[in-house]
C-alpha positions in Angstrom: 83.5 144.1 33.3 85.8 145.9 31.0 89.1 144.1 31.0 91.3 147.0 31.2 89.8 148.0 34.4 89.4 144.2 36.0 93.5 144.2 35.7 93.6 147.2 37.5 91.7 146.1 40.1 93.3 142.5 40.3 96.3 144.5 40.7 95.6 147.3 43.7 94.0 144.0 45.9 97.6 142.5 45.3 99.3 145.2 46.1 97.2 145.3 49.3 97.7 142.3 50.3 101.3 142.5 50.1 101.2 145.9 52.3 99.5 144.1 54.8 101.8 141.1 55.1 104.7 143.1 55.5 103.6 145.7 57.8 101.6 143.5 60.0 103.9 140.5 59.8 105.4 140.7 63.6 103.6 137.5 64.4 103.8 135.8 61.7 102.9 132.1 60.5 102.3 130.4 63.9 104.9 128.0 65.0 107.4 129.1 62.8 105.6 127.8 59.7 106.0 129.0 56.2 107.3 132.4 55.0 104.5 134.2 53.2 105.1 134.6 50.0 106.1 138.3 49.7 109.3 140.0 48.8 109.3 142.4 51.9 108.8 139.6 54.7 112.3 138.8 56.3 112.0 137.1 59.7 113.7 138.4 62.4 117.0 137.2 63.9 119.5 137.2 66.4 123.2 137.5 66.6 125.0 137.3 70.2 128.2 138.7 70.8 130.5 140.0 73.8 130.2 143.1 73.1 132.2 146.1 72.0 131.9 149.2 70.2 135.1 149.8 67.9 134.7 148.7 64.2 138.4 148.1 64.1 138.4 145.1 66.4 136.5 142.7 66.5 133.8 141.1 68.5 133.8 137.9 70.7 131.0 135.6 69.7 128.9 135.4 72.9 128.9 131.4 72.6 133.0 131.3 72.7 132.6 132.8 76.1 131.1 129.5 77.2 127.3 131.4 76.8 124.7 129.4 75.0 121.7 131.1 75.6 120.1 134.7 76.5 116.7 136.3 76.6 115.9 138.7 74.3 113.3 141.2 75.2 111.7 143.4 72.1 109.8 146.5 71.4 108.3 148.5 68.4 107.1 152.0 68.4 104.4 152.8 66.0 104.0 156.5 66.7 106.7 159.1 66.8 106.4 163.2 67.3 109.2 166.1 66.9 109.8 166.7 70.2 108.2 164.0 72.3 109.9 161.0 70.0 108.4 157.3 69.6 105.6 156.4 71.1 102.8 153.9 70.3 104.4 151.0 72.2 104.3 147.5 70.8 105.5 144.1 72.8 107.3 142.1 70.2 109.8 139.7 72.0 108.3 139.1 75.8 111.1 137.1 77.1 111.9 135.2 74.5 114.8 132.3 74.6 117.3 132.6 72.5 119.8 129.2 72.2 122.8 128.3 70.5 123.5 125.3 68.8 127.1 124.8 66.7 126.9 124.3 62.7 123.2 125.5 62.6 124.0 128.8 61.0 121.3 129.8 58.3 119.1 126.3 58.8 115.9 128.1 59.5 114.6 131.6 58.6 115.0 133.0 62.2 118.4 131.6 63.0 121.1 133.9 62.2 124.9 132.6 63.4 123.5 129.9 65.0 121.1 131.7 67.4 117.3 130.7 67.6 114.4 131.6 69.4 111.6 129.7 67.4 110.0 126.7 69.9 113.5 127.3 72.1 111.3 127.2 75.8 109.5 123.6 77.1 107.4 123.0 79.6 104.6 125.7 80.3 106.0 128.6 79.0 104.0 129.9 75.7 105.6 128.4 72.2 107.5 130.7 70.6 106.7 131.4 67.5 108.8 133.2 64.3 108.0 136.7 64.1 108.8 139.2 60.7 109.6 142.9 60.4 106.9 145.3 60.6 108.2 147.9 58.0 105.5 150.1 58.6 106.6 150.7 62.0 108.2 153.2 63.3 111.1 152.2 65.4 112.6 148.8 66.6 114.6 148.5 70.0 115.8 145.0 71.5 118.3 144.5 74.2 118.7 141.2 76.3 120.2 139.1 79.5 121.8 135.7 80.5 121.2 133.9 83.5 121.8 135.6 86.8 120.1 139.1 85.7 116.7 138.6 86.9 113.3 139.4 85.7 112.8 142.8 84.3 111.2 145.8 86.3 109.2 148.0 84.3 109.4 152.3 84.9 107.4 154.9 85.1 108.7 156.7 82.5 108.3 154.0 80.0 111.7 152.1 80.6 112.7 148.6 81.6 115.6 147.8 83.8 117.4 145.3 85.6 119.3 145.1 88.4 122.4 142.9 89.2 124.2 142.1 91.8 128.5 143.3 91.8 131.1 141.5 93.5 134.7 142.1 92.8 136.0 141.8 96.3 138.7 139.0 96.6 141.9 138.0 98.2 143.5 137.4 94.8 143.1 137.8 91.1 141.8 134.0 90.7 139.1 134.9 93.1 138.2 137.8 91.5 138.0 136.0 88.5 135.8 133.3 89.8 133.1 135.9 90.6 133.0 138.2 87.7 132.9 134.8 85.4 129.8 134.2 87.0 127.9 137.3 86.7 125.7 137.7 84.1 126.0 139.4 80.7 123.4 141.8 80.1 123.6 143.8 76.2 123.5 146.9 74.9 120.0 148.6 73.2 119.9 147.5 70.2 117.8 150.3 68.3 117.0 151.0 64.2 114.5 152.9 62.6 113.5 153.9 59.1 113.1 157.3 59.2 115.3 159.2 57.6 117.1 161.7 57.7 116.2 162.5 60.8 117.8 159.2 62.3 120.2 156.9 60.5 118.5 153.6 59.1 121.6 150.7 59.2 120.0 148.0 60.9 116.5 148.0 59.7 115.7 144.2 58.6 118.9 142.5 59.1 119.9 140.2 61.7 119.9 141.7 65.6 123.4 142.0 66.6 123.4 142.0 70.3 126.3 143.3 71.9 127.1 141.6 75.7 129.3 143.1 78.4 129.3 142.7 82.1 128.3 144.8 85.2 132.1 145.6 86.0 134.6 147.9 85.2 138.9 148.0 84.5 141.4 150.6 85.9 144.8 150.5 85.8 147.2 153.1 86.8 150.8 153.5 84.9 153.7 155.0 85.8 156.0 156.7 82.8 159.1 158.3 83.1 159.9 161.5 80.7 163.8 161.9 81.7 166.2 159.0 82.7 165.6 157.9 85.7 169.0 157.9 87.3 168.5 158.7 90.9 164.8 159.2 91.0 163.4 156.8 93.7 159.3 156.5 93.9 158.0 155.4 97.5 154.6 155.7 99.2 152.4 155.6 95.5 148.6 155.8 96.5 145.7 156.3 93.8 142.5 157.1 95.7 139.5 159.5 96.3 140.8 162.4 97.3 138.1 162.6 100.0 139.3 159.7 101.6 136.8 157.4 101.0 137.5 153.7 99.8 136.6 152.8 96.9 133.6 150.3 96.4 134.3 146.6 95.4 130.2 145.6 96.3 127.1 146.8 95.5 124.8 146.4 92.3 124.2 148.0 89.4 121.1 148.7 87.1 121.0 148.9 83.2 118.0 150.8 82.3 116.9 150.1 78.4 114.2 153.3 77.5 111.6 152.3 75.3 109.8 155.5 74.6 110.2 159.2 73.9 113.8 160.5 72.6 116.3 158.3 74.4 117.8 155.5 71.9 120.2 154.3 74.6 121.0 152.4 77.6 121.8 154.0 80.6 123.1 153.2 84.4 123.1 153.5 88.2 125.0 152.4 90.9 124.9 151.6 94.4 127.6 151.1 96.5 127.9 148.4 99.3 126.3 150.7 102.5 128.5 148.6 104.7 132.1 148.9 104.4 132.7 146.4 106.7 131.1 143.8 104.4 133.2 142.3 101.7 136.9 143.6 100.9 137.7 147.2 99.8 140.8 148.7 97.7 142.6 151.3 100.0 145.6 151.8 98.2 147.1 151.4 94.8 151.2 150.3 94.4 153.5 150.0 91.7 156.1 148.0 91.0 158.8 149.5 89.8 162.5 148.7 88.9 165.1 151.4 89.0 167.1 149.7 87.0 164.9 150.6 84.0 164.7 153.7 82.5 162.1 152.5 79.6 159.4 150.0 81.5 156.0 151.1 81.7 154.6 150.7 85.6 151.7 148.3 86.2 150.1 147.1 89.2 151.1 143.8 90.3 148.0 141.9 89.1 147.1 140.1 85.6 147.9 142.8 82.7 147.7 145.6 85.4 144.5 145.9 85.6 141.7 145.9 88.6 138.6 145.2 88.5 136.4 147.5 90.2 132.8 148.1 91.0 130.9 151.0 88.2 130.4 154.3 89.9 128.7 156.9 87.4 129.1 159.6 90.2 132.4 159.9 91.9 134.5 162.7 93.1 138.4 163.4 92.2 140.9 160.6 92.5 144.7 162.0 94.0 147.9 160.1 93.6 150.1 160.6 96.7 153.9 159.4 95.9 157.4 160.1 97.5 159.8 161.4 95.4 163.7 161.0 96.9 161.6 161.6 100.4 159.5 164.3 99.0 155.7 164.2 99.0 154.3 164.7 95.8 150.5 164.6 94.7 148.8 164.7 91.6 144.9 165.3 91.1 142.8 163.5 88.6 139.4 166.2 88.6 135.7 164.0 89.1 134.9 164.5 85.0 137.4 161.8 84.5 136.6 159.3 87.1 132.7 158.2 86.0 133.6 154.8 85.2 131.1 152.4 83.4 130.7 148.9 83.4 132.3 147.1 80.5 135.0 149.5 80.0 138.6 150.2 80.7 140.1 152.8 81.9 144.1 153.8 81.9 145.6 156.4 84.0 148.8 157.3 82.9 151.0 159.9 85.6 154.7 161.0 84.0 157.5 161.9 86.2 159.4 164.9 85.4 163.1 165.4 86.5 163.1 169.2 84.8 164.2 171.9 87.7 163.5 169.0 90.6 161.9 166.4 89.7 157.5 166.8 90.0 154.5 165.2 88.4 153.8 166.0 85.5 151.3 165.2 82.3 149.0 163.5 83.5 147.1 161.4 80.7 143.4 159.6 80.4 142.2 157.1 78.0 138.9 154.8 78.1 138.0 151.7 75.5 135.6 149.2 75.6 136.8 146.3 77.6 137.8 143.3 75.4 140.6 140.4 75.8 142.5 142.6 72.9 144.3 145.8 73.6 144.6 148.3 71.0 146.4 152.1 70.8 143.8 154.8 72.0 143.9 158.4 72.4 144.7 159.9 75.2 143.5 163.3 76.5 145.6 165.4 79.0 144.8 168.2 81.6 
């Protein structure tokens, strides 16, 4: 054989075999042995964090909320059409544990700050084994839960959801506490893709950063004051459906994770508690206020202001009912501002005007992702 031409050959089988271990490398050596030895293969890892979407704060590691441990479900799509989107649907991650131990950062290929899921489950389950990026593949979506959420049900249309239970009724704050501590996390999807331009490729190989939250939502309602508030007395403050219904503390809510077509997202639904005589239900809002000051901001009397309510994605308008020296006064918050979803906050700011007899006036909306840390946000006004 001519030598020239015995090279070339030597070097398209290499180059073969190097394709193949990197695009069909999901699986990987079994039992989390060896890397093969190509360039491309990169096992796949896990990250878990309480989660959060604004790149100027930053994240809680899941494990300092006192969580060492999640299941991480995962998907590839190997197909994808204008139009229809990805298709060609792949299991990856069935379930998989994913653990937590402290200082064991970096100490295997598939444990990325601290989190692993190679041989994590005992007993009968199946060993889990390291898996490695197919970068042939089309798309990659992951998304996962802690204990309390269930097993998954799978859609119709090609989604997988769970459903959890909501309980924010209590007598006082520490009891509310008690029972949104004990919920479960569940995370956002988690999806990357190499094709370009049509979507962005940032996550494609490098560790999955899952993003935690929980199936409640923050409100709070504040009170400002545009002009001194010398003789302005504020009596009878209500915030509540302007259709007088109560507003839900119970029910459950599902997370639905898409895993086909064009949707790259999570989405939700809510169901409220049918029977408003089980559990305990906000009626009313009040406000503290003192005045003596012409410059404090107006809280609820709970921790930071803040309730915790149950998610409700469809809601109508909300309308504050005060008395102003004696005189009713209302303001209306319209229903596009009242979709509140779980793992976010939600202020309400309503100013009072002393400017030809005193009124409500500006009345201001702001939403952020719900974290321990408060930050400035915009606010939009109607």
């Amino acid at each position: 054989m001519n030598k020239t031409y015995g090279h070339i050959i030597m070097m398209a089988m290499a180059a073969l075999m190097a394709a193949a271990c990197s695009h069909d490398s999901d699986n990987g050596p079994e039992g989390g042995g060896d890397v093969p030895v190509v360039e491309t293969a990169k096992a796949i890892s896990f990250s878990g964090q309480q989660g959060e979407e604004q790149v100027t704060r930053a994240a809680t590691p899941l494990n300092e909320a006192g969580v060492t441990a999640f299941t991480v479900y995962g998907y590839k799509n190997d197909s994808y059409t204008d139009g229809e989107g990805f298709s060609g649907l792949q299991t990856v991650f069935p379930g998989y544990c994913v653990n937590w131990t402290a200082s064991s950062a970096g100490t295997t290929t598939s444990n990325s700050d601290g989190w692993e899921y190679v041989n994590q489950q005992t007993g009968s389950a199946p060993e889990q084994t390291i898996k490695y990026w197919d970068w042939g593949t089309k798309a990659y979506r992951f998304f996962a839960v802690t204990a309390g959420a269930g097993a998954p049900s799978e859609g119709i249309d090609g989604s997988t959801s769970f459903t959890m239970a909501v309980d924010c009724s209590g007598a006082n704050d520490e009891a509310v506490a008690t029972k949104v501590a004990a919920a479960p996390y569940f995370s956002k999807l988690w999806f990357s893709t190499g094709m370009l331009p049509a979507y962005a490729d940032k996550q494609f190989g490098r560790p999955v950063q899952l993003m935690f939250q929980k199936p409640f939502t923050r409100v709070r309602m504040i009170i400002k004051y545009t002009y001194p508030r010398e003789g302005i007395n504020l009596t009878g403050l209500q915030f509540k459906p302007t259709d007088g219904t109560k507003i839900a503390r119970k029910g459950t809510v599902t997370v639905i994770y898409p895993l086909t077509g064009t949707d790259t997202k999570e989405t939700y639904s809510s169901t409220r508690n049918a029977d408003p005589a089980e559990g305990e239900e906000l009626t009313a809002f009040t406000v503290d206020y003192d005045p003596e000051d012409d410059s404090k901001e107006y809280e609820f009397p709970v921790k930071d202001g803040w309730y915790t309510v149950f998610p409700n994605m469809s809601q109508g308008s909300y309308t504050l009912n005060v008395n102003v020296n004696g005189s009713g006064r209302t303001a209306a918050v319209p229903a596009q501002y009242m979709r509140w979803l779980p793992g976010y906050s939600y202020t309400y700011v309503f100013k009072i005007n002393e400017e030809g007899g005193v009124e409500i006036g500006w009345v201001e909306y702001a939403v952020t992702p719900w974290t321990e840390m408060e930050i400035n946000h915009t606010t939009h006004n109607w």
